[in-house]
Backbone as CSV, one residue per row, in Angstrom:
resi,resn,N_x,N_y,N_z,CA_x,CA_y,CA_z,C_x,C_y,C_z
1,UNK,24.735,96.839,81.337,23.901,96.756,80.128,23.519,98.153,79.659
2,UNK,23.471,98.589,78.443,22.913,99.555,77.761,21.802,99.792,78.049
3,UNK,21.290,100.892,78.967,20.036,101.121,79.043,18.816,101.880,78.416
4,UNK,19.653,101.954,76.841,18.620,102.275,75.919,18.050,101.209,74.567
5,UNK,18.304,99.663,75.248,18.280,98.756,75.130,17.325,97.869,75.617
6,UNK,16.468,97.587,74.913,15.145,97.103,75.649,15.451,95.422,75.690
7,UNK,15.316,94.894,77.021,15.425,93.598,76.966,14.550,92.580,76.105
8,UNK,13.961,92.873,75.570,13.235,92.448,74.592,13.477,92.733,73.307
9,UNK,14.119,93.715,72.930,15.091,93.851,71.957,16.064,92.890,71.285
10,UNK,16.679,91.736,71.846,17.574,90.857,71.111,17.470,89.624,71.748
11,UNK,17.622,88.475,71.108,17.388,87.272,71.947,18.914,86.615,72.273
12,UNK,19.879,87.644,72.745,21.169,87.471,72.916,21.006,87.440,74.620
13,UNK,20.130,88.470,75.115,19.925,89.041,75.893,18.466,88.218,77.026
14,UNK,18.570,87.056,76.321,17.585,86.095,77.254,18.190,85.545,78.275
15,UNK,17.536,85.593,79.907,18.413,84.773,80.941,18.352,83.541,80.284
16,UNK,19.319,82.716,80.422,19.598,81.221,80.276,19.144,80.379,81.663
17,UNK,18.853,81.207,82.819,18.939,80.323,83.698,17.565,80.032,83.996
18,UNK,16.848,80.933,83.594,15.173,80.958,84.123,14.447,79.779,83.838
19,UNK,14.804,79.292,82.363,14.230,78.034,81.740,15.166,76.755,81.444
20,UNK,14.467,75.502,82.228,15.574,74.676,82.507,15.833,74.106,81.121
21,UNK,17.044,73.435,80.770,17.360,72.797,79.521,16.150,72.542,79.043
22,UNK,15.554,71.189,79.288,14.559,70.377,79.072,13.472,70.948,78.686
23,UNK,12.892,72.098,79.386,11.987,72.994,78.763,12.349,73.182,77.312
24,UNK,13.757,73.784,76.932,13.869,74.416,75.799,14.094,73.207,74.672
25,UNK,14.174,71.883,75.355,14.670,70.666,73.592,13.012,70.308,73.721
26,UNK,11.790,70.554,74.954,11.037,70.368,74.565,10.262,71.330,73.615
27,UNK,10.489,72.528,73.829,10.232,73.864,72.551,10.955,73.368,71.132
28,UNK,11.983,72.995,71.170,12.405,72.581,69.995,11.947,71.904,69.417
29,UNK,11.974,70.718,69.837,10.823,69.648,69.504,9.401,69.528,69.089
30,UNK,8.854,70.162,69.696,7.699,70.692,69.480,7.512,72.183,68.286
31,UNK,8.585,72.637,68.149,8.688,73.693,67.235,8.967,72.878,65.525
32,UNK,10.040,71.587,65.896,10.643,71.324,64.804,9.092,70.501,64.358
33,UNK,8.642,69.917,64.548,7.299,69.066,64.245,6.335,70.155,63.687
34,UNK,5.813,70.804,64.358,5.058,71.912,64.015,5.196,72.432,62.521
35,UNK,6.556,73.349,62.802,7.559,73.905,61.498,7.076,73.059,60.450
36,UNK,7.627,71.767,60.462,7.658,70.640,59.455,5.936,70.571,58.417
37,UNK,5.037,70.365,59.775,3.800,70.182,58.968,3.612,71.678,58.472
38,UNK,4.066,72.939,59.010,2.977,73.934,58.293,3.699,73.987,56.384
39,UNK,5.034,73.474,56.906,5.623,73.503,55.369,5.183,72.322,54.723
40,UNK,4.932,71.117,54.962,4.042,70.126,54.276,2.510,70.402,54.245
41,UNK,1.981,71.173,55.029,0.866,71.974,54.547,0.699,72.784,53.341
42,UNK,1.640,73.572,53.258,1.382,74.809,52.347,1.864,74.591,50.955
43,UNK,2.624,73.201,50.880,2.433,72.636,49.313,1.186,71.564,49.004
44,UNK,1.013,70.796,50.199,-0.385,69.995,49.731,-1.828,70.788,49.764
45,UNK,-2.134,72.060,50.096,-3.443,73.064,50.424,-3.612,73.006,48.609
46,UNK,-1.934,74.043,47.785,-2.744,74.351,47.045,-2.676,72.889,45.585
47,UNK,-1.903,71.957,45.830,-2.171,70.657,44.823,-3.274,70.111,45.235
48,UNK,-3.702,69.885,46.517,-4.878,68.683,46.746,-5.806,69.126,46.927
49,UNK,-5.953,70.187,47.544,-7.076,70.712,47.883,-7.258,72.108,46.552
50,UNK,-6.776,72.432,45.926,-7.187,73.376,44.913,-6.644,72.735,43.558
51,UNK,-5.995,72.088,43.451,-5.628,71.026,42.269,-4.762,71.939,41.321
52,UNK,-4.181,72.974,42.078,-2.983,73.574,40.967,-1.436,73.273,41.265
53,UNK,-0.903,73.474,39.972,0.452,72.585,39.336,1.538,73.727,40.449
54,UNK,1.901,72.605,41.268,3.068,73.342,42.205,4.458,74.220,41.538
55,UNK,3.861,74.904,40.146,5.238,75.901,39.539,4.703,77.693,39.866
56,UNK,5.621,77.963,39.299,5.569,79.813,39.230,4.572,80.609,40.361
57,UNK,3.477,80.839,39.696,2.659,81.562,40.352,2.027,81.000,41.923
58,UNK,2.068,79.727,41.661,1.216,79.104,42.961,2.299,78.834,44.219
59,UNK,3.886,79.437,44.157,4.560,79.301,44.984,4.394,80.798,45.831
60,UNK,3.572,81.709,45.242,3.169,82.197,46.023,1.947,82.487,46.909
61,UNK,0.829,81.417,46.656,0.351,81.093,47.793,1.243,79.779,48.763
62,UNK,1.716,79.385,48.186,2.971,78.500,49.308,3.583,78.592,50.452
63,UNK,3.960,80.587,49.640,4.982,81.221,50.359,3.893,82.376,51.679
64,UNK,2.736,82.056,51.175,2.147,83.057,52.398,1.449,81.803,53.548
65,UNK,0.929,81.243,52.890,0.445,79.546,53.780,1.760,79.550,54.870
66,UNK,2.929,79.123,54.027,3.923,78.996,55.013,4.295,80.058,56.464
67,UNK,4.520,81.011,55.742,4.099,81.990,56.681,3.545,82.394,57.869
68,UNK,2.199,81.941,57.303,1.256,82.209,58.019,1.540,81.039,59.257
69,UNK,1.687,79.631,59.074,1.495,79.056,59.440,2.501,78.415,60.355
70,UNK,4.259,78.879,59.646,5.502,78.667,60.363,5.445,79.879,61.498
71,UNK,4.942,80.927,61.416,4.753,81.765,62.515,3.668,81.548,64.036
72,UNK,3.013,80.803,63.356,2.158,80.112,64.540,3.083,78.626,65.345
73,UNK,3.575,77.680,64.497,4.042,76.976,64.571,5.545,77.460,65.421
74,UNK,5.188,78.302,65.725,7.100,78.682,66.439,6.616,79.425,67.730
75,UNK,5.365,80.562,67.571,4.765,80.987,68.685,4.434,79.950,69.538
76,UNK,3.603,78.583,69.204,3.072,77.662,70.194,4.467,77.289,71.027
77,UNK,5.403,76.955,69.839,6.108,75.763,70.282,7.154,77.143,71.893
78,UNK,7.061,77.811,71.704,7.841,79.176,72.611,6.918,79.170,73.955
79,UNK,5.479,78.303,73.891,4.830,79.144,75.356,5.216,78.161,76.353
80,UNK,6.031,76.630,75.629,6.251,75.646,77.256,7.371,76.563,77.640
81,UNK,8.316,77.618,77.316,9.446,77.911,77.966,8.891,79.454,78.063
82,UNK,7.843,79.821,78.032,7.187,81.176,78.355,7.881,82.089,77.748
83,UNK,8.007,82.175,76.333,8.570,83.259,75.434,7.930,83.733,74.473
84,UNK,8.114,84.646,74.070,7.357,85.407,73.032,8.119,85.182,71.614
85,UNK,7.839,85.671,70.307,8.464,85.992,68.894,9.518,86.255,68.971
86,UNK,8.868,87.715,69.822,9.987,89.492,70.317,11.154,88.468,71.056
87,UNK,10.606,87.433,71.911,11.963,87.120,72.817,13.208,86.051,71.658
88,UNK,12.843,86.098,70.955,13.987,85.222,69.768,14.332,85.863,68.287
89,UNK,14.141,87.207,68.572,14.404,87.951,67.191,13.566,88.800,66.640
90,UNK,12.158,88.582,66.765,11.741,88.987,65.328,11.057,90.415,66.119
91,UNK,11.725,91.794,66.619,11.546,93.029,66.963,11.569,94.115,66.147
92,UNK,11.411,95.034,66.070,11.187,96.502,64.805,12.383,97.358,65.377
93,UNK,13.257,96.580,66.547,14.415,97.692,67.118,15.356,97.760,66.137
94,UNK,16.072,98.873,65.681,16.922,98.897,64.699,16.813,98.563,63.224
95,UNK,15.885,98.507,62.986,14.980,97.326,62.064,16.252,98.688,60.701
96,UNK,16.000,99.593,60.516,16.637,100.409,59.579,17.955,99.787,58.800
97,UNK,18.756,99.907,59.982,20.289,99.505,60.232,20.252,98.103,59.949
98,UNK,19.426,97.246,60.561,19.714,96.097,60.528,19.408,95.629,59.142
99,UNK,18.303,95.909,58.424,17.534,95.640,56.786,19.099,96.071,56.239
100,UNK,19.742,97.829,56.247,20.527,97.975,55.182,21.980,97.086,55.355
101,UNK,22.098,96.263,56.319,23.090,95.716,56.584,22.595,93.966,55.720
102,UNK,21.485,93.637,55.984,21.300,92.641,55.167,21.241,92.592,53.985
103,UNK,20.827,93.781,53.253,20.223,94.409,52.028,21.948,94.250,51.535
104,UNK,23.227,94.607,52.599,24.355,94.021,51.690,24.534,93.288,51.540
105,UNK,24.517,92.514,52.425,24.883,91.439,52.370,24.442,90.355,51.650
106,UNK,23.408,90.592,51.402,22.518,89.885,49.772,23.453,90.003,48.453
107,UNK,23.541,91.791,48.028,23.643,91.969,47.022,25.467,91.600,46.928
108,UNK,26.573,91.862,47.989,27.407,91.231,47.586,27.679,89.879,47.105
109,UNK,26.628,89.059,48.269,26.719,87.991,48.442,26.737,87.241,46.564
110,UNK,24.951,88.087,45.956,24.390,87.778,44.900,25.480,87.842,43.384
111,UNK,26.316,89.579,43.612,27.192,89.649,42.532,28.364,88.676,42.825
112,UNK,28.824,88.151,43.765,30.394,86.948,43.529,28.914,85.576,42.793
113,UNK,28.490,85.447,43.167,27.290,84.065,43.006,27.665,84.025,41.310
114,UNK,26.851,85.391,40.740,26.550,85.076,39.575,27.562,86.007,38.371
115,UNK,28.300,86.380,39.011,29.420,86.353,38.521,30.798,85.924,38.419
116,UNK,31.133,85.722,39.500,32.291,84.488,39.210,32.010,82.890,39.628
117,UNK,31.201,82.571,40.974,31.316,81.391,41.425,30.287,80.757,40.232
118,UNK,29.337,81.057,40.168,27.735,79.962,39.276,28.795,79.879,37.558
119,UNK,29.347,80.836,37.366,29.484,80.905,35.716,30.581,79.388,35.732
120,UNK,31.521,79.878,36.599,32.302,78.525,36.540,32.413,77.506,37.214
121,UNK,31.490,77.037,37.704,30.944,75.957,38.217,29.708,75.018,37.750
122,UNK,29.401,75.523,36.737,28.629,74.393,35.700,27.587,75.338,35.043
123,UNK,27.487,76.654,35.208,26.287,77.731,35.166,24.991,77.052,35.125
124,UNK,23.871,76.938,33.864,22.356,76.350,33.926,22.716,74.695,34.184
125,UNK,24.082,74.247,33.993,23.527,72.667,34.147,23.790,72.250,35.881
126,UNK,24.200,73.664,36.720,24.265,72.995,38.193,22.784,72.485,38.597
127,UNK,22.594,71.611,39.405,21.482,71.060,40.275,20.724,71.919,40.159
128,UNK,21.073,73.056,41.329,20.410,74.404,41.947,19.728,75.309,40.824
129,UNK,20.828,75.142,39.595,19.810,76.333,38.983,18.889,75.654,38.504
130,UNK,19.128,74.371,38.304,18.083,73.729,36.782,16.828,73.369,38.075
131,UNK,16.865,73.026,39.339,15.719,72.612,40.035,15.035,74.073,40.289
132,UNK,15.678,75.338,40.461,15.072,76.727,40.671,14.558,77.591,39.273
133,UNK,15.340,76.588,38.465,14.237,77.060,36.784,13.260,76.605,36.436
134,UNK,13.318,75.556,37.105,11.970,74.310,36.466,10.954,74.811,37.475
135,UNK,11.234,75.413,38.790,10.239,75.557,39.666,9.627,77.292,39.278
136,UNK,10.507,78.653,38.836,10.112,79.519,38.165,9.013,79.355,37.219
137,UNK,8.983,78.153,36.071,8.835,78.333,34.706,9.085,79.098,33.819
138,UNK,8.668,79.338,32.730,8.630,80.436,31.914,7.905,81.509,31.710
139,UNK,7.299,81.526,32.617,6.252,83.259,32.366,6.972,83.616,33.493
140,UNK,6.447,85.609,33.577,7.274,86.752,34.257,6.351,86.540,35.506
141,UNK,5.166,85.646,35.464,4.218,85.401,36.649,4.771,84.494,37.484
142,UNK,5.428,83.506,36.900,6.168,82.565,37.670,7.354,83.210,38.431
143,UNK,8.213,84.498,38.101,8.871,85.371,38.979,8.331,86.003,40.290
144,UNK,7.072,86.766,39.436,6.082,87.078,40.517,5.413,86.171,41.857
145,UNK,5.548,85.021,41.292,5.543,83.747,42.664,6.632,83.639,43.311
146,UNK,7.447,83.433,42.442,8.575,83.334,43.457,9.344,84.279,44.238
147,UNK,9.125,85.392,43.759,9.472,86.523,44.851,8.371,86.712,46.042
148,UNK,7.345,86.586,46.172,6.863,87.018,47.066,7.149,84.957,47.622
149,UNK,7.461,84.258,47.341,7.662,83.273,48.350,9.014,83.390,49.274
150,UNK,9.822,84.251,47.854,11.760,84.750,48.556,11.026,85.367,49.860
151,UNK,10.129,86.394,49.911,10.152,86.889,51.458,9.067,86.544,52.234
152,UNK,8.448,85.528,52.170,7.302,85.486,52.830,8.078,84.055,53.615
153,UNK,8.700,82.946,52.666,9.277,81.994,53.157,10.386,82.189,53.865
154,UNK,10.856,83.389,53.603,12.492,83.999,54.173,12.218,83.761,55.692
155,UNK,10.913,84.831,55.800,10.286,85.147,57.448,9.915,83.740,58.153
156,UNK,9.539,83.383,57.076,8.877,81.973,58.200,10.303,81.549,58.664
157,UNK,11.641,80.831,57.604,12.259,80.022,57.441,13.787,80.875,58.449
158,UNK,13.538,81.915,58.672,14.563,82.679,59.651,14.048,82.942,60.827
159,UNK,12.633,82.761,61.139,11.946,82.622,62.345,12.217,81.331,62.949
160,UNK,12.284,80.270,62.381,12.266,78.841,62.671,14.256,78.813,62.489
161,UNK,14.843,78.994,61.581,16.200,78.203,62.253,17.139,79.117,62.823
162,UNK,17.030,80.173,62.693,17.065,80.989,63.400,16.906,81.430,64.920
163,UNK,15.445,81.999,65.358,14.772,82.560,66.082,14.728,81.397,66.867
164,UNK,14.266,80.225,66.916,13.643,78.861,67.364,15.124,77.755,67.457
165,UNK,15.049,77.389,66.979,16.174,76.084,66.229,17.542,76.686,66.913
166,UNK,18.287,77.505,66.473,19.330,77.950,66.907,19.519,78.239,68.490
167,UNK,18.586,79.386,68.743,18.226,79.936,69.964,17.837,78.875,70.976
168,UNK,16.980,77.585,70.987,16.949,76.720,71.631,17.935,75.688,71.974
169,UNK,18.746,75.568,71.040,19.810,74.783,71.059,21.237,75.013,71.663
170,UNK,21.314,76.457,71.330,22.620,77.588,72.145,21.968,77.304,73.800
171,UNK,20.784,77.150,73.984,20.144,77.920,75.663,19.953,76.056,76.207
172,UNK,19.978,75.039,75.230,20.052,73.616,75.765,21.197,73.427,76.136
173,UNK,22.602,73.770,75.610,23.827,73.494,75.632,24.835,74.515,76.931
174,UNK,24.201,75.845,77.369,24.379,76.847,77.703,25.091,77.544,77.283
175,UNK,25.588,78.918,78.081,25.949,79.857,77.547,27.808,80.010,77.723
176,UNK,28.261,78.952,76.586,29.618,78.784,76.825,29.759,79.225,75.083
177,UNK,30.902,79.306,75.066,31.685,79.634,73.152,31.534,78.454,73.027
178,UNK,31.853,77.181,73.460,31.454,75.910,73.155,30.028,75.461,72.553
179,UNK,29.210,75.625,73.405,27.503,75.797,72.888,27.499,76.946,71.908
180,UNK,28.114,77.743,71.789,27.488,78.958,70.268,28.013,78.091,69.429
181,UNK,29.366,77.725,69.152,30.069,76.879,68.240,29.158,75.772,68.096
182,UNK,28.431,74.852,68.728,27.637,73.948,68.689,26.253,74.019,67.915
183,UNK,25.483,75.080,68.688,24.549,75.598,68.089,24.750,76.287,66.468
184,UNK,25.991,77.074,66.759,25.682,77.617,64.554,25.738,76.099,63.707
185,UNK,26.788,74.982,64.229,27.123,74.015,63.600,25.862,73.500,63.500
186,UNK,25.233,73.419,64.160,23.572,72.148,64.054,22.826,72.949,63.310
187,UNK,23.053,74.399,63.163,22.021,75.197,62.457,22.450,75.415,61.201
188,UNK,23.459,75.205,60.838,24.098,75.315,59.258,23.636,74.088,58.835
189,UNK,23.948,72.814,59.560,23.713,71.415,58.837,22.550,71.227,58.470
190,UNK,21.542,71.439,59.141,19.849,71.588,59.441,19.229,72.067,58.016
191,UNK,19.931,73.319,58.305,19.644,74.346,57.054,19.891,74.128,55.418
192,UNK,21.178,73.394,55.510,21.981,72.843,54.069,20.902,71.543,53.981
193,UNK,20.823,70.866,55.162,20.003,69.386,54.592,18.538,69.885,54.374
194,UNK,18.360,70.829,54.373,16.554,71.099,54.270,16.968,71.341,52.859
195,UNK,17.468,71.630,52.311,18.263,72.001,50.779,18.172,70.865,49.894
196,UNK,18.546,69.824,50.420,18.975,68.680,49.927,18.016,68.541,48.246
197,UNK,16.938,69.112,48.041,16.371,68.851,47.255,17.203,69.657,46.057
198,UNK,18.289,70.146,46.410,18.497,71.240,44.960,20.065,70.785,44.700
199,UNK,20.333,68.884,44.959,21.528,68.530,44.981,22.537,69.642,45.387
200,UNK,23.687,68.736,45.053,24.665,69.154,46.316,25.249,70.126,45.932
201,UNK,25.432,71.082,45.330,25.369,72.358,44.728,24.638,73.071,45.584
202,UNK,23.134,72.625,45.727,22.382,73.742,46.437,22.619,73.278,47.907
203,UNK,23.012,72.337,48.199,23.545,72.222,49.984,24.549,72.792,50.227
204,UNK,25.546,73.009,49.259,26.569,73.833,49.889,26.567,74.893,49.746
205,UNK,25.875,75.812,49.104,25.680,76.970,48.278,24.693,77.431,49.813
206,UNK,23.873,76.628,49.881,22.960,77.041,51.085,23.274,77.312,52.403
207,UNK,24.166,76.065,52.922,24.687,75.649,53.942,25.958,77.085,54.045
208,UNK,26.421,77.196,53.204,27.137,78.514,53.616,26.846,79.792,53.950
209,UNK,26.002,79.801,52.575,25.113,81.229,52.568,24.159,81.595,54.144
210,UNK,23.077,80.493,53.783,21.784,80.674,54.067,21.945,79.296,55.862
211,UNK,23.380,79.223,55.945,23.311,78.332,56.918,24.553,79.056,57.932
212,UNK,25.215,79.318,57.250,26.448,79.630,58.537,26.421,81.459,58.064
213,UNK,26.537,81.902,56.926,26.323,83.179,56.816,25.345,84.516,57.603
214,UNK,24.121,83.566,57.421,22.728,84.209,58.622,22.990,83.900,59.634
215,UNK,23.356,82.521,60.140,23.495,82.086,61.710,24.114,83.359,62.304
216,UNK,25.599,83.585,61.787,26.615,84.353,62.449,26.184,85.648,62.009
217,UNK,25.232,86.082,61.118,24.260,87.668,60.698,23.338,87.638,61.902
218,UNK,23.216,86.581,62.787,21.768,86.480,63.698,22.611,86.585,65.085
219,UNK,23.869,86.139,64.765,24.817,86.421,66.494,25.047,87.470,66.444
220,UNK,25.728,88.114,65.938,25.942,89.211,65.465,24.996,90.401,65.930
221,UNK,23.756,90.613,65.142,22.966,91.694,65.292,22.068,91.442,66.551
222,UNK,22.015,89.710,66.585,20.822,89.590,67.790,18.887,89.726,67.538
223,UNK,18.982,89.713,66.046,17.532,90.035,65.841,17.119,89.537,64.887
224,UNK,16.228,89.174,63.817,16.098,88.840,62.900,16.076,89.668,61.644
225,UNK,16.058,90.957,61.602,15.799,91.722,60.631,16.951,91.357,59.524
226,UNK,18.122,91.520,60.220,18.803,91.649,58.869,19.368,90.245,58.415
227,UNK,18.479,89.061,59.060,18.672,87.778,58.199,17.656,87.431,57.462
228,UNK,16.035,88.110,57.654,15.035,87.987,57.345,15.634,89.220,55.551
229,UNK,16.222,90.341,55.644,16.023,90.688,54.487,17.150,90.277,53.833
230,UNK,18.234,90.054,53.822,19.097,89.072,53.499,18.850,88.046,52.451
231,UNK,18.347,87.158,53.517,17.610,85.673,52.749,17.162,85.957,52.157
232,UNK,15.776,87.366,51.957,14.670,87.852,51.031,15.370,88.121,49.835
233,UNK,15.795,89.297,49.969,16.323,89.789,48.988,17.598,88.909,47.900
234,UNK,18.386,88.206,48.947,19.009,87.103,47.985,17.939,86.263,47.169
235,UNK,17.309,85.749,47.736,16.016,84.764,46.637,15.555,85.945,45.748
236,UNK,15.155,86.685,45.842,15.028,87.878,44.981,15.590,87.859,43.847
237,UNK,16.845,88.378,44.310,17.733,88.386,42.980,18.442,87.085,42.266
238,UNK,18.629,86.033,43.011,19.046,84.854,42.222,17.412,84.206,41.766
239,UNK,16.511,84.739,42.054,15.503,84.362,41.106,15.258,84.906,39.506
240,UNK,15.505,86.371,39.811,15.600,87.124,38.545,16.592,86.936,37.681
241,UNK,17.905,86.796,38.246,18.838,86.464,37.726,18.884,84.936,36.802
242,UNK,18.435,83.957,37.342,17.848,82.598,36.891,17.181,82.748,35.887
243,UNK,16.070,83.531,35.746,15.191,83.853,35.111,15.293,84.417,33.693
244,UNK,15.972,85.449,33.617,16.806,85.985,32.975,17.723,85.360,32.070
245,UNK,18.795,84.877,32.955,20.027,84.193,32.218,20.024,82.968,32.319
246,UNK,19.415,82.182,32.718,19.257,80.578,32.315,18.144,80.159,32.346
């Protein structure tokens, strides 16, 4: 092993043997429940309890609720198998390298999107854009929500299928190419069906991107940084871009 490599540095680098299966589908389990309510939390806080219209601006208290709350929701669910954040990704090692590597992988990702694939594939009348316009609105405030939900939800939502979801599921199955193959597959599907709301446009659009694209950005680097700015920065710009041109 590289010994300028802190074992706490990548969650590639977790023994598999220390924590028995069962420990870890019970972390899952307990993570996926958790996960679930802080995100059914952080849209009913600000409709029911503050009585504002779930568009533009108020997706960014959404996007910090979530946050706040998918990060707790992933810490608990980590202490039956005695792990930390740090032990499933989310570390400041490399953090440089790893951001400008996501930071491409956004913006390539973003220019094929909205320049060749979205234009000819139905442009404003696909699913995805017309459910991500209606949720913008029309003021530059409703951008301003939705960007700070692109990275506030990024973190929660790459902590959880990612950091949690993935990582528990690779360490239930063990440490064979069989179980990684297993694990990205359950974590792409997971990911595309949490989508489901932006028809099937936005499941596959997701499920590739934001499902098998990060998975294998998260084997790969071993950390979360450069799927956390990735995801960010893609919602970023296909928000503005939306915004803008349809």
């Amino acid at each position: 092993m590289d010994p300028t490599i802190d074992k706490r540095d990548t969650a590639s680098l977790l023994p598999s043997g220390s924590v028995t299966k069962w420990r870890w589908a019970g972390a899952l389990l307990l993570g996926t429940v958790l996960w679930s309510a802080a995100l059914f939390t952080s849209e009913v806080i600000p409709q029911i309890l503050l009585g504002l219209k779930l568009q533009g601006p108020t997706y960014a208290l959404v996007g910090v609720i979530q946050a706040v709350l998918g990060f707790l929701a992933v810490a608990i669910a980590l202490r039956p198998v005695k792990r930390g954040v740090r032990d499933v990704g989310l570390v400041s090692a490399h953090w440089r390298n790893d951001a400008l590597i996501g930071a491409a992988v956004a913006v390539g990702f973003a220019l094929v999107q909205f320049l060749v694939i979205i234009p000819n594939t139905g442009g404003a009348g696909r699913s995805d854009i017309a459910v991500n316009a209606a949720q913008i609105g029309d003021s530059a405030w409703g951008v301003v929500g939705f960007v700070v939900l692109a990275w506030t939800g990024a973190f929660s939502e790459e902590l959880f299928f990612r950091g949690l979801f993935f990582t528990a599921v690779h360490k239930m199955l063990g440490d064979t190419n069989a179980a990684l193959a297993v694990a990205v597959a359950a974590t792409v599907a997971l990911f595309a069906a949490g989508h489901g709301y932006q028809g099937w446009a936005g499941v596959v659009d997701t499920g590739f991107y934001g499902g098998l694209t990060l998975t294998l950005l998260f084997v790969w680097r071993g950390r979360l940084t450069a799927c956390i700015v990735a995801h960010a920065l893609w919602n970023t710009l296909a928000t503005e871009a939306i915004y803008l041109w349809y």
